[in-house]
N, CA, C and O atoms as a GROMACS GRO file, in nm:
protein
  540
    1UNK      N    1 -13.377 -16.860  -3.645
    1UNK     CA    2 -13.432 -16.935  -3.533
    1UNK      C    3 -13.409 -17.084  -3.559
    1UNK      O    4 -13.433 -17.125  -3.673
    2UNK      N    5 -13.362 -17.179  -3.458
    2UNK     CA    6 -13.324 -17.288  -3.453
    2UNK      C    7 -13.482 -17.358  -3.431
    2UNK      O    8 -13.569 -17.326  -3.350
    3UNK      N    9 -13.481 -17.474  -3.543
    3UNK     CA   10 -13.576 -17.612  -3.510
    3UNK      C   11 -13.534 -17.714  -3.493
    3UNK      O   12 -13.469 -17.767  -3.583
    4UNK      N   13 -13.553 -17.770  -3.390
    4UNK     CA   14 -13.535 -17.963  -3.380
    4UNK      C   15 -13.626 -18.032  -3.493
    4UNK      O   16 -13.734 -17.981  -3.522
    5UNK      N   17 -13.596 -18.108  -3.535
    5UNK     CA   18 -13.720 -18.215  -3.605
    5UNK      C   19 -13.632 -18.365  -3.555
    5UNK      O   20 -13.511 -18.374  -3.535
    6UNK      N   21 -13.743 -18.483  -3.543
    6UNK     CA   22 -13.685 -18.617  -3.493
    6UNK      C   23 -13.740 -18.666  -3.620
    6UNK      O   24 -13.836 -18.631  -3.689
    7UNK      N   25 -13.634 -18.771  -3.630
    7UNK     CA   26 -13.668 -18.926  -3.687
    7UNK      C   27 -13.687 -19.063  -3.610
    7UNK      O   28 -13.578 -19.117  -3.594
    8UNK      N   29 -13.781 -19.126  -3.564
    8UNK     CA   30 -13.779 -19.273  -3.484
    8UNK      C   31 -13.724 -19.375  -3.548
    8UNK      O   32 -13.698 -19.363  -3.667
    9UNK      N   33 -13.705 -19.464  -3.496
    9UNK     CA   34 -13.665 -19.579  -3.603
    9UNK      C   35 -13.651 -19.661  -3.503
    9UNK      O   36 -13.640 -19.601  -3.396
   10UNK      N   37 -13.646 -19.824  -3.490
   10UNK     CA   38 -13.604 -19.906  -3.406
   10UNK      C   39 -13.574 -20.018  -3.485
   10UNK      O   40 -13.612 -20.044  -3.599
   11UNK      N   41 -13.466 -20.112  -3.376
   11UNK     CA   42 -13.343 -20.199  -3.451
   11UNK      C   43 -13.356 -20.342  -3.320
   11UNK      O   44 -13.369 -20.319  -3.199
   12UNK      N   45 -13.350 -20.466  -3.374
   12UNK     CA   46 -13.348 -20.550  -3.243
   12UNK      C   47 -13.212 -20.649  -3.264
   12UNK      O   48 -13.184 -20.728  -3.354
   13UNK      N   49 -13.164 -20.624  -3.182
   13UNK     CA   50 -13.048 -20.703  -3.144
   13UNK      C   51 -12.990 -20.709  -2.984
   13UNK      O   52 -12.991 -20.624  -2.895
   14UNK      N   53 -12.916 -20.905  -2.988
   14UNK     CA   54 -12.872 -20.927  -2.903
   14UNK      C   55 -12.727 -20.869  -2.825
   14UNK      O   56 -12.651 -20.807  -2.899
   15UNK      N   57 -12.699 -20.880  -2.725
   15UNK     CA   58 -12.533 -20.849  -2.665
   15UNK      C   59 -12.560 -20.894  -2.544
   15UNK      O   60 -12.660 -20.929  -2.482
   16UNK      N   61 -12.400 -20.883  -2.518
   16UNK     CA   62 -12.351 -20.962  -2.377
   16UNK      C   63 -12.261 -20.830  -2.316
   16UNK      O   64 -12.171 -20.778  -2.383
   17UNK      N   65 -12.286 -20.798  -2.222
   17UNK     CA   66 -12.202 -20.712  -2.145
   17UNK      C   67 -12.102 -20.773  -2.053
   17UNK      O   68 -12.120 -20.841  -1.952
   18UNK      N   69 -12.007 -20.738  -2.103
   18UNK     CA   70 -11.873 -20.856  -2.060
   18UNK      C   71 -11.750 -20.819  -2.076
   18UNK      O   72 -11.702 -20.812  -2.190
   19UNK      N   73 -11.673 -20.788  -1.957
   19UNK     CA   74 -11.534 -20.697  -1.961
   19UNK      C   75 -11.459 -20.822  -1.972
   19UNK      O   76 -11.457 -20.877  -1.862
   20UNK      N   77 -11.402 -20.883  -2.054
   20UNK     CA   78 -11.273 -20.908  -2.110
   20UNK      C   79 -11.145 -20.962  -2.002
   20UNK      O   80 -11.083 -21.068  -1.987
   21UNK      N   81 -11.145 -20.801  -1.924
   21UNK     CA   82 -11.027 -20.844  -1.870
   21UNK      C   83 -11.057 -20.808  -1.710
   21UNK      O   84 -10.999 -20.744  -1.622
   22UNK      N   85 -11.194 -20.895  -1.725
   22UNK     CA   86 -11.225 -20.893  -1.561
   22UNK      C   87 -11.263 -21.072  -1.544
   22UNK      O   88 -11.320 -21.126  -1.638
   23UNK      N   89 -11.238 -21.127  -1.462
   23UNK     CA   90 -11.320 -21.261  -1.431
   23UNK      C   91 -11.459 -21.277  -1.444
   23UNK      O   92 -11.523 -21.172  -1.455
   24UNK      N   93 -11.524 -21.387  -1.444
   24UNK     CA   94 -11.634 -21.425  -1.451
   24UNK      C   95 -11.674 -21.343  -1.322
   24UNK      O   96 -11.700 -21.223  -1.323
   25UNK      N   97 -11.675 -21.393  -1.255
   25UNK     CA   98 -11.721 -21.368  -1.095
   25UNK      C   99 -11.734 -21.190  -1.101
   25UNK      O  100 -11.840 -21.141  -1.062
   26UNK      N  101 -11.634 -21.109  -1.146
   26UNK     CA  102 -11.649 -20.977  -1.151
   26UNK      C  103 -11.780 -20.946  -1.280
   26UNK      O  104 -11.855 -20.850  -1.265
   27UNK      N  105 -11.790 -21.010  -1.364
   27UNK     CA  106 -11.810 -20.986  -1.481
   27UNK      C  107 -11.979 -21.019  -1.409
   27UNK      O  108 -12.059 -20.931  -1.440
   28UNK      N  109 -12.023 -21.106  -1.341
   28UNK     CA  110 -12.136 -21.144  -1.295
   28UNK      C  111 -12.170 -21.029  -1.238
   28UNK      O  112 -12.268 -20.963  -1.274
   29UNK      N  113 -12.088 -20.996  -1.141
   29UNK     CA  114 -12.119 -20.919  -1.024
   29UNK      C  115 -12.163 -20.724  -1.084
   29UNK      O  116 -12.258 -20.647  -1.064
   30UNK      N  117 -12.083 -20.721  -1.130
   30UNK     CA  118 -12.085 -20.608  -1.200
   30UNK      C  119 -12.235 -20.563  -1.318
   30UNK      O  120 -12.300 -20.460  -1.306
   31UNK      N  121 -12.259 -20.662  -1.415
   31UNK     CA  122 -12.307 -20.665  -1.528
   31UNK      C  123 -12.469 -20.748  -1.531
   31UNK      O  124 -12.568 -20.733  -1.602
   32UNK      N  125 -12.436 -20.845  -1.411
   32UNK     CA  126 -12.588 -20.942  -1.383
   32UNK      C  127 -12.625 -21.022  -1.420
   32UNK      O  128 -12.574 -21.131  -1.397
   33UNK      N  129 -12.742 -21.005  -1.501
   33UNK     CA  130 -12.866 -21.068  -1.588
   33UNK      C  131 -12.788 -21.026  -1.741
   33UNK      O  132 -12.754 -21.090  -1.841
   34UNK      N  133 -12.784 -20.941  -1.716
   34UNK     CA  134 -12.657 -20.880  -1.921
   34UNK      C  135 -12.538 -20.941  -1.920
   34UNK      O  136 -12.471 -20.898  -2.013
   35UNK      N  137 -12.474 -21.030  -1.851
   35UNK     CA  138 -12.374 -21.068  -1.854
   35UNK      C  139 -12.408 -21.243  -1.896
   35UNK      O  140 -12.322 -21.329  -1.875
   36UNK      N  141 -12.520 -21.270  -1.947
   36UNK     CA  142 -12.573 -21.445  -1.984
   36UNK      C  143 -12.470 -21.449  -2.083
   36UNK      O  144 -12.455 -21.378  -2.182
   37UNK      N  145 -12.400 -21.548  -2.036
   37UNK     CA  146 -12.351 -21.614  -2.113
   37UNK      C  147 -12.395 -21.613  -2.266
   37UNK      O  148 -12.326 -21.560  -2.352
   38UNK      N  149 -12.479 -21.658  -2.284
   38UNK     CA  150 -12.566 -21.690  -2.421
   38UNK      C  151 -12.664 -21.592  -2.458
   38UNK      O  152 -12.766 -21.615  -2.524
   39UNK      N  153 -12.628 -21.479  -2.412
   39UNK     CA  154 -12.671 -21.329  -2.473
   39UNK      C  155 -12.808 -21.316  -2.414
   39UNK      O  156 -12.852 -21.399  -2.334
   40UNK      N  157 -12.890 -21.187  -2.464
   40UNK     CA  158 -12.996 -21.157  -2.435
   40UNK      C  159 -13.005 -21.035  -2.519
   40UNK      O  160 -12.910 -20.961  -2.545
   41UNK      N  161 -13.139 -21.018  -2.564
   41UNK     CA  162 -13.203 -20.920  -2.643
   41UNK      C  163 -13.265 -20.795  -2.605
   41UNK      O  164 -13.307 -20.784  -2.490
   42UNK      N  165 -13.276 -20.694  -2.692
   42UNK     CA  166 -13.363 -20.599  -2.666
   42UNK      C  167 -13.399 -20.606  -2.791
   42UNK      O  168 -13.358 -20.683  -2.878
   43UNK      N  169 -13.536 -20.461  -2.800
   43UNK     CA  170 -13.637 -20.448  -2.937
   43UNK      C  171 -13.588 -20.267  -2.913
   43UNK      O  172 -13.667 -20.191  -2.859
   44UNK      N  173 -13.457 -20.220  -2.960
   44UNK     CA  174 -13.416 -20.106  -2.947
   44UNK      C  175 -13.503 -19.979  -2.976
   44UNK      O  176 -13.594 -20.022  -3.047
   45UNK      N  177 -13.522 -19.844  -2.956
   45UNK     CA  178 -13.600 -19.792  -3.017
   45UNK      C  179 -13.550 -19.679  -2.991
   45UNK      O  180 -13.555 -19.622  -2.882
   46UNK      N  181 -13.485 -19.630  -3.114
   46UNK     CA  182 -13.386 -19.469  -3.158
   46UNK      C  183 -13.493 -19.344  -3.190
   46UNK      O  184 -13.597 -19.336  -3.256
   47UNK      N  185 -13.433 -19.274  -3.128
   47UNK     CA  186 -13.490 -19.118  -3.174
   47UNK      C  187 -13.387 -19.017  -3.192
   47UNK      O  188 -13.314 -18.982  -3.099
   48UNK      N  189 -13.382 -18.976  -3.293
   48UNK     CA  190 -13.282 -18.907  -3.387
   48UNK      C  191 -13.315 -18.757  -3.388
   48UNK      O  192 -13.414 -18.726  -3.453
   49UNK      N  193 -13.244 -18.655  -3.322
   49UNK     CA  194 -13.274 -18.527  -3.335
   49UNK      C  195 -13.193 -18.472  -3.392
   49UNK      O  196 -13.076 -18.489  -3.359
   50UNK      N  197 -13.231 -18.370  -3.517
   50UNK     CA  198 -13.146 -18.252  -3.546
   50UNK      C  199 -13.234 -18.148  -3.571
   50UNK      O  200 -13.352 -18.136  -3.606
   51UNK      N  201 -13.085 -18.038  -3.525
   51UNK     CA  202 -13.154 -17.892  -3.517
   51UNK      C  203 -13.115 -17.804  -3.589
   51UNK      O  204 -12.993 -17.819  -3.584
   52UNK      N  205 -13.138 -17.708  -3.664
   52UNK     CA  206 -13.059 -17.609  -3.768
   52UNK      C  207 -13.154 -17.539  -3.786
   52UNK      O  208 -13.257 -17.553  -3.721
   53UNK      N  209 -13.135 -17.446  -3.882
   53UNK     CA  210 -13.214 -17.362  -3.917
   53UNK      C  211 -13.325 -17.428  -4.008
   53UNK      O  212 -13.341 -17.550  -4.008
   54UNK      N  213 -13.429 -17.312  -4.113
   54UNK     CA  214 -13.543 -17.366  -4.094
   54UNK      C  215 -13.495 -17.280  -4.279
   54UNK      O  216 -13.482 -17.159  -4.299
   55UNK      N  217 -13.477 -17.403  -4.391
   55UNK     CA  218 -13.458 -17.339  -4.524
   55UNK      C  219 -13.528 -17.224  -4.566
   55UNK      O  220 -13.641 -17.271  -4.577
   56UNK      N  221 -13.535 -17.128  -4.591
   56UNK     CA  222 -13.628 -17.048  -4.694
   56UNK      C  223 -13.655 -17.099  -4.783
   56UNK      O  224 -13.778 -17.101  -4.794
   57UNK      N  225 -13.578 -17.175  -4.905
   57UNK     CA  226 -13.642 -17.239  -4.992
   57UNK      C  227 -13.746 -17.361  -4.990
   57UNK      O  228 -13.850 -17.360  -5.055
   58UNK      N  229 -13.705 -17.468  -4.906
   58UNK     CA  230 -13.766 -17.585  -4.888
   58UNK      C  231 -13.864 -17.562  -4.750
   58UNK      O  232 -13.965 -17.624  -4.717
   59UNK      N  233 -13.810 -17.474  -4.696
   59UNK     CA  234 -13.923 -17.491  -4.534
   59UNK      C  235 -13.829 -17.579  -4.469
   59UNK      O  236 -13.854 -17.569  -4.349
   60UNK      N  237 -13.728 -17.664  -4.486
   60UNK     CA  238 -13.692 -17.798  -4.409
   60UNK      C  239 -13.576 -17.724  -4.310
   60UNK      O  240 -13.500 -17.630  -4.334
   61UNK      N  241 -13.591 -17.795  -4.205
   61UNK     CA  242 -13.450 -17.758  -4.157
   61UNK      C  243 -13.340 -17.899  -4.237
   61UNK      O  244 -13.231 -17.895  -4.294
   62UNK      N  245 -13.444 -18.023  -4.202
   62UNK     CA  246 -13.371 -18.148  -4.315
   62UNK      C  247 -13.458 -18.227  -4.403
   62UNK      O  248 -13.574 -18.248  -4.370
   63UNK      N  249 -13.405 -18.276  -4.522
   63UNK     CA  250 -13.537 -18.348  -4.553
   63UNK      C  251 -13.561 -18.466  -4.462
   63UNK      O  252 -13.469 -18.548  -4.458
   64UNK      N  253 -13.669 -18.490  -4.387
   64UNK     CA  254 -13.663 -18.622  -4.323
   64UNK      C  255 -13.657 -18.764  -4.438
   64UNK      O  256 -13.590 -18.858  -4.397
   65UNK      N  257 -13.716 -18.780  -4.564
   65UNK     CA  258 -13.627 -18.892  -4.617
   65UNK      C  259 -13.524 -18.927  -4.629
   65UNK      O  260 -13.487 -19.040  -4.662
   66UNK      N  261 -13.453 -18.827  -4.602
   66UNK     CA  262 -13.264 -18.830  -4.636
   66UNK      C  263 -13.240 -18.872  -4.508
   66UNK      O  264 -13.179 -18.978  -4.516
   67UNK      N  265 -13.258 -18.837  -4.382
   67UNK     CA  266 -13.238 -18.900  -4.239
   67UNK      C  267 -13.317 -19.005  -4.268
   67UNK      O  268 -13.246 -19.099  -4.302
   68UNK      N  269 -13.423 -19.032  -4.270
   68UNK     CA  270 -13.444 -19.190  -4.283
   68UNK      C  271 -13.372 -19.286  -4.314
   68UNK      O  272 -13.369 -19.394  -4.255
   69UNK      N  273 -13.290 -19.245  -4.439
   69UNK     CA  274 -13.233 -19.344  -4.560
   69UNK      C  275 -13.123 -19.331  -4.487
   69UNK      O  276 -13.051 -19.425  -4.520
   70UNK      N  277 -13.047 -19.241  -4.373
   70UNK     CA  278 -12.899 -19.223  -4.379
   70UNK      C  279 -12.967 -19.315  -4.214
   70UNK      O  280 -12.881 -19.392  -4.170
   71UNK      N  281 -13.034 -19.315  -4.172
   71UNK     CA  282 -13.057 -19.424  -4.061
   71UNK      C  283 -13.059 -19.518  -4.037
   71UNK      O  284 -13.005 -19.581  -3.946
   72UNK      N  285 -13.166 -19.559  -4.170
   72UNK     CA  286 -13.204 -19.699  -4.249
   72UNK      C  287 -13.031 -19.776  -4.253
   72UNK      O  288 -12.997 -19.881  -4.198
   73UNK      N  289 -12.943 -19.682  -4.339
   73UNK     CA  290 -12.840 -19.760  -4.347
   73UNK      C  291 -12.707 -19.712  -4.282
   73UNK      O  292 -12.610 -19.700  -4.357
   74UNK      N  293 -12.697 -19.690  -4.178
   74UNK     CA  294 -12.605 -19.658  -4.092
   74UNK      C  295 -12.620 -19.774  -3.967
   74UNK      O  296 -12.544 -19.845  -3.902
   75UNK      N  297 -12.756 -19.749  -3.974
   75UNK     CA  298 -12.818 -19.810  -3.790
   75UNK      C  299 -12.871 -19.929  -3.818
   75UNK      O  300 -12.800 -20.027  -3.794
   76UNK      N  301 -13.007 -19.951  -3.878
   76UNK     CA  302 -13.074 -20.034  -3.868
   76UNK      C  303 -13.035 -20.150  -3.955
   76UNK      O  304 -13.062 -20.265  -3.920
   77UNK      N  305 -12.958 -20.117  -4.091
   77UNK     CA  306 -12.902 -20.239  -4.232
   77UNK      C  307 -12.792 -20.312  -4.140
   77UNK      O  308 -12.781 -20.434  -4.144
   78UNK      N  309 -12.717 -20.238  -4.064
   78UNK     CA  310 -12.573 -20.298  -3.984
   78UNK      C  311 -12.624 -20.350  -3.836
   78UNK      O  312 -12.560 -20.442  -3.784
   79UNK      N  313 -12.753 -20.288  -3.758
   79UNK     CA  314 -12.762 -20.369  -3.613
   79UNK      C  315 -12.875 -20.423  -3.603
   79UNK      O  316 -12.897 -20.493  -3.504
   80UNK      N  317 -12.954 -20.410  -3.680
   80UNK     CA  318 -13.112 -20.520  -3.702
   80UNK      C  319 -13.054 -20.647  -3.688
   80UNK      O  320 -12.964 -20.686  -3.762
   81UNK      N  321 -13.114 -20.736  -3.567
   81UNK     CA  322 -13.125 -20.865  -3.593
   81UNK      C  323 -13.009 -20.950  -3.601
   81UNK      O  324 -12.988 -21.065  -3.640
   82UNK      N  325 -12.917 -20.823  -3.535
   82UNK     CA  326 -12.750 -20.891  -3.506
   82UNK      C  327 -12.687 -20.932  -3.382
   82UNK      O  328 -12.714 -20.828  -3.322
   83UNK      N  329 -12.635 -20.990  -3.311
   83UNK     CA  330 -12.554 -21.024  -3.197
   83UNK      C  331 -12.432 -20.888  -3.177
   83UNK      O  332 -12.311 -20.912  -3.177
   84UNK      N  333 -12.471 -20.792  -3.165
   84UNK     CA  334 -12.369 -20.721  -3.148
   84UNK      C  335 -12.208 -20.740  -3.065
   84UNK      O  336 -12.105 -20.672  -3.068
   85UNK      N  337 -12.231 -20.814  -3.022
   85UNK     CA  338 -12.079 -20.854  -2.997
   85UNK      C  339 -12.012 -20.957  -3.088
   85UNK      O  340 -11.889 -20.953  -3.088
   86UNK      N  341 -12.062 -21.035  -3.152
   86UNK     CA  342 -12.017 -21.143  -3.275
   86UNK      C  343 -12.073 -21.101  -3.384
   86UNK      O  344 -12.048 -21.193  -3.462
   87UNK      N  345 -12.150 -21.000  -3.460
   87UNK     CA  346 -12.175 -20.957  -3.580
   87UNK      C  347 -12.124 -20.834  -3.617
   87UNK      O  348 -12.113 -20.796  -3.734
   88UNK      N  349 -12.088 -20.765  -3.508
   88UNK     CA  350 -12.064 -20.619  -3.554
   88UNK      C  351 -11.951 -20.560  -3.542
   88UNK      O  352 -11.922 -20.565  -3.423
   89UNK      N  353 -11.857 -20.498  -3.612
   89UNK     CA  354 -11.701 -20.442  -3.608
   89UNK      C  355 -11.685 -20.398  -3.511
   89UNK      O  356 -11.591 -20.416  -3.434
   90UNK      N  357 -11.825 -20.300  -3.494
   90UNK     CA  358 -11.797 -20.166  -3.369
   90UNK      C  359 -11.770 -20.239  -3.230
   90UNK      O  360 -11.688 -20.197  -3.149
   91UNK      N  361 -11.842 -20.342  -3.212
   91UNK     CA  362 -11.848 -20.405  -3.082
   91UNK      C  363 -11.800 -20.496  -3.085
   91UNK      O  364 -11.859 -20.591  -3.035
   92UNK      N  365 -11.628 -20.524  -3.163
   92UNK     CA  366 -11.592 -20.667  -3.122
   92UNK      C  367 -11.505 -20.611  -2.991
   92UNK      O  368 -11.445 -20.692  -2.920
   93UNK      N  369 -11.503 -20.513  -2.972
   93UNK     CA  370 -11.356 -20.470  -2.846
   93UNK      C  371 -11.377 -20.345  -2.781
   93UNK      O  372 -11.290 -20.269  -2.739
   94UNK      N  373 -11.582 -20.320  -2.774
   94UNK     CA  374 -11.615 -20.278  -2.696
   94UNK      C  375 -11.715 -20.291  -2.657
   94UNK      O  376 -11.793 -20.310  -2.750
   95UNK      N  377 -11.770 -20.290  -2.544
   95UNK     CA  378 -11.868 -20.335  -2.457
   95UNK      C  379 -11.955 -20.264  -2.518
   95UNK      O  380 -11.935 -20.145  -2.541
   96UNK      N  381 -12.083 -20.338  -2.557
   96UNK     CA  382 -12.234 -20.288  -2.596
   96UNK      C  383 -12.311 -20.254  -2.499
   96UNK      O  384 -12.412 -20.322  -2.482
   97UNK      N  385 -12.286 -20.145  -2.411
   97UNK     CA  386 -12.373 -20.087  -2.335
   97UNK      C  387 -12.466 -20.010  -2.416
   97UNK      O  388 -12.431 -19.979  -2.530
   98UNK      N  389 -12.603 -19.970  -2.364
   98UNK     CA  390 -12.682 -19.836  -2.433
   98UNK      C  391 -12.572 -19.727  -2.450
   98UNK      O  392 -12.554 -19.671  -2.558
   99UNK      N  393 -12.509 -19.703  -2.352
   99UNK     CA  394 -12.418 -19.562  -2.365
   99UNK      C  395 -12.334 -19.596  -2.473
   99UNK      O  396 -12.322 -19.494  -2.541
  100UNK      N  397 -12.269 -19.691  -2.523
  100UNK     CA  398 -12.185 -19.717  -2.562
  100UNK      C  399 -12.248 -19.722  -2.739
  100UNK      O  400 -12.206 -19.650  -2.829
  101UNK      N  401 -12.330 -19.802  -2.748
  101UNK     CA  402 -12.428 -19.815  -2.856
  101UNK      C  403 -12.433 -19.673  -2.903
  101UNK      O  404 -12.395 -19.649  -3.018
  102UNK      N  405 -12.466 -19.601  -2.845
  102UNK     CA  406 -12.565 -19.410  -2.873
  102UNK      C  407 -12.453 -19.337  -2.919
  102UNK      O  408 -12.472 -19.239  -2.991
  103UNK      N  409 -12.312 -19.381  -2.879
  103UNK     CA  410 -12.194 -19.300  -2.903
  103UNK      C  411 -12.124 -19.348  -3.074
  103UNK      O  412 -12.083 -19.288  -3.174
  104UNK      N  413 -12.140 -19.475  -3.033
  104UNK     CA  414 -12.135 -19.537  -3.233
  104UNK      C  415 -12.246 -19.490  -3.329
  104UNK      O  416 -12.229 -19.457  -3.446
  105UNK      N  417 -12.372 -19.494  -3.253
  105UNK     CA  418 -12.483 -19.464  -3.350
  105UNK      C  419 -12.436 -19.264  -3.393
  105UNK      O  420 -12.395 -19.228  -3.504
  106UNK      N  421 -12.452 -19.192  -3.300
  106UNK     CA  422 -12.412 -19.089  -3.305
  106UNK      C  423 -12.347 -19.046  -3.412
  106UNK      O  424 -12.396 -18.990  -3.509
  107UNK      N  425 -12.208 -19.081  -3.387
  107UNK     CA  426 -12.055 -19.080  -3.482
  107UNK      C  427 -12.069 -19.120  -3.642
  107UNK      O  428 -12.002 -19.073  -3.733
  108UNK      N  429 -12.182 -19.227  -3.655
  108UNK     CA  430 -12.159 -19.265  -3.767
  108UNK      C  431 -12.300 -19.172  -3.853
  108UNK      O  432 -12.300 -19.168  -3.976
  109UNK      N  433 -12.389 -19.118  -3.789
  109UNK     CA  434 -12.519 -19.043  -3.839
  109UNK      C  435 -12.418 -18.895  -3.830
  109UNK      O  436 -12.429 -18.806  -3.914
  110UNK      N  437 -12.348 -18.889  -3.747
  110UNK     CA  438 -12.278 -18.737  -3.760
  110UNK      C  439 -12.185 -18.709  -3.899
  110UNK      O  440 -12.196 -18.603  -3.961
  111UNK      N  441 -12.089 -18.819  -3.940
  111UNK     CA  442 -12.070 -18.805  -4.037
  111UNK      C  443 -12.104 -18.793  -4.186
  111UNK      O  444 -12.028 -18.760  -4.278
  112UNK      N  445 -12.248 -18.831  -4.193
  112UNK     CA  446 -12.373 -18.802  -4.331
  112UNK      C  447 -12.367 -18.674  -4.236
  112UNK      O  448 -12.270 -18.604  -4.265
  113UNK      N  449 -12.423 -18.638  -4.159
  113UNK     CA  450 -12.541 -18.492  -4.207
  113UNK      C  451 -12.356 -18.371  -4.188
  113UNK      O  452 -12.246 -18.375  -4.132
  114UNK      N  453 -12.443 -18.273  -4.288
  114UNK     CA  454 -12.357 -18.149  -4.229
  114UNK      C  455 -12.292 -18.082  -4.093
  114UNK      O  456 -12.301 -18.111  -3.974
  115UNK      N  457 -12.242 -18.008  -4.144
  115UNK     CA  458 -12.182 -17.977  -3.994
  115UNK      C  459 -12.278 -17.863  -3.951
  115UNK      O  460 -12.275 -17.840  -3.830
  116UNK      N  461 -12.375 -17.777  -4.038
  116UNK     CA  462 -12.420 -17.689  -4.015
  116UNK      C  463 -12.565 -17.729  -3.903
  116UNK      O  464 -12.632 -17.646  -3.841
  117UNK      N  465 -12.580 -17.855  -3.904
  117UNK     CA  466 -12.659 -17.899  -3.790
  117UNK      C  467 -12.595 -17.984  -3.685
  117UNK      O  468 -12.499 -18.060  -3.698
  118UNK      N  469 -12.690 -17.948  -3.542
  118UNK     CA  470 -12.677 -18.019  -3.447
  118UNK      C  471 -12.724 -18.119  -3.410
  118UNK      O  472 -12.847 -18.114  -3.406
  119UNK      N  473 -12.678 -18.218  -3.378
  119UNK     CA  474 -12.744 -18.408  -3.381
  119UNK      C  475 -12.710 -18.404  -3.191
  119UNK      O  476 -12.639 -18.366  -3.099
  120UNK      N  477 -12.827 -18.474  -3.235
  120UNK     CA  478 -12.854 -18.611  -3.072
  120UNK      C  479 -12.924 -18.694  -3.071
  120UNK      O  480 -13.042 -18.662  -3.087
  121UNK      N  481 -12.899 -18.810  -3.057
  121UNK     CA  482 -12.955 -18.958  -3.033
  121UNK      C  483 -13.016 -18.972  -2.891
  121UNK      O  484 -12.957 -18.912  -2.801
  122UNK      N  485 -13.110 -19.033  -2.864
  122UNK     CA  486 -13.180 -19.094  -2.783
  122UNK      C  487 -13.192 -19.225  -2.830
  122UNK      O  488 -13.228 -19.261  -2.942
  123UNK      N  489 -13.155 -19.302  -2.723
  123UNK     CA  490 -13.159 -19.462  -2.732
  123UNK      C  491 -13.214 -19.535  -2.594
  123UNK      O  492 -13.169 -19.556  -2.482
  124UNK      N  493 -13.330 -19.560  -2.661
  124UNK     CA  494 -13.438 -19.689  -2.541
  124UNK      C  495 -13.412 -19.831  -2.558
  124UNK      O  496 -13.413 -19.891  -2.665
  125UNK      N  497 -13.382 -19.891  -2.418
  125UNK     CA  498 -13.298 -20.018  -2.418
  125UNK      C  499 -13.437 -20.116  -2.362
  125UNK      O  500 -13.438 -20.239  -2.365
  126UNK      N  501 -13.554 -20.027  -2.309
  126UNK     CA  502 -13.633 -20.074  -2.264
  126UNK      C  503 -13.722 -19.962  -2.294
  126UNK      O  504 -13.697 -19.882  -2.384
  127UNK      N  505 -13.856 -19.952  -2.200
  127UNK     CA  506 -13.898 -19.851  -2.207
  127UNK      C  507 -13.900 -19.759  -2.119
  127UNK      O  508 -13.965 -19.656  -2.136
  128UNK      N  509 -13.814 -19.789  -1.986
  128UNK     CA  510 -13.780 -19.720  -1.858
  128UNK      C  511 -13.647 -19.681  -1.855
  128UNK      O  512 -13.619 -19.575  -1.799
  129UNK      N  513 -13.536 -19.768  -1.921
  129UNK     CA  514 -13.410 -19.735  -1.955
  129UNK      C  515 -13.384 -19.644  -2.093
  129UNK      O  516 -13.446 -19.712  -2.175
  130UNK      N  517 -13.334 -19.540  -2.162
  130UNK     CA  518 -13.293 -19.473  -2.207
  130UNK      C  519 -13.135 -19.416  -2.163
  130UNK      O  520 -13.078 -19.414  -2.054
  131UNK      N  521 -13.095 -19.374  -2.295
  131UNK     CA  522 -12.938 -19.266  -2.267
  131UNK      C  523 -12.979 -19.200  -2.375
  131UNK      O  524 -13.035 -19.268  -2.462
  132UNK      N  525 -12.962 -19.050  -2.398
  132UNK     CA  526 -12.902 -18.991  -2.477
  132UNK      C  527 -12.780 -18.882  -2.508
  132UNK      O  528 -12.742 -18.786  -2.440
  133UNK      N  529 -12.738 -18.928  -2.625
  133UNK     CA  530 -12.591 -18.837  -2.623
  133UNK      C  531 -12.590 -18.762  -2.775
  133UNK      O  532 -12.638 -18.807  -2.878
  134UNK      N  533 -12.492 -18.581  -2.750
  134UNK     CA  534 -12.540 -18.541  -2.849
  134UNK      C  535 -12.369 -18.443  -2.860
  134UNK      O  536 -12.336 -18.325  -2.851
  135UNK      N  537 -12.300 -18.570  -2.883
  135UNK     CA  538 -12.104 -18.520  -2.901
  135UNK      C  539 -12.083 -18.439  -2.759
  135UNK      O  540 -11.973 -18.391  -2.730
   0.00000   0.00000   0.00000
């Protein structure tokens, strides 16, 4: 029998939503208030699901310290308190949308855990806005 268990965690950083190879005027029109020039913030707040089976030995389906620590430094050591479009690799040459964010966060927490579990991210950009994606 399959269990979910979550990990929360939250990360605050700035971005600019801004296509490149659109004009200002499109880039306004399109993007808004996220398109300031001089960035704007959120206070992010991740919820981390995986599902697998349920150990006989340990009871765990995971240890949740080990997702902590693989969170701690995947997510929060690399996008805490960063400008994601000028601090971060992932987002020099792609747009920091939530969707876009959840699909890096994803990819890089998918590669720590096994394959024998199933992952999905939930990512709150606010507390009315959310995406989640799960590959």
């Amino acid at each position: 029998m399959a269990v979910s268990v979550c990990r929360r965690a939250h990360f605050n950083a700035a971005h600019r939503l801004y296509n490149p190879k659109w004009t200002d005027e499109k880039n306004q029109e399109v993007f808004g208030k996220c398109n300031n020039y001089n960035y704007h913030g959120h206070n992010y707040e991740l919820e981390v699901w995986v599902t697998g089976e349920v150990d006989e030995e340990t009871g765990y389906v995971i240890d949740l310290g080990y997702l902590r620590d693989v969170i701690k430094t995947e997510v929060e050591d690399r996008f805490d308190h960063k400008n994601l479009n000028l601090d971060t690799e992932e987002f020099k040459n792609l747009i920091p949308t939530a969707e876009n964010i959840s699909i890096v966060i994803w990819n890089k927490l998918r590669s720590r855990l096994e394959n024998k579990f199933e992952l999905k991210v939930r990512l709150y950009e606010t507390p009315r806005n959310f995406v989640e994606y799960g590959g």
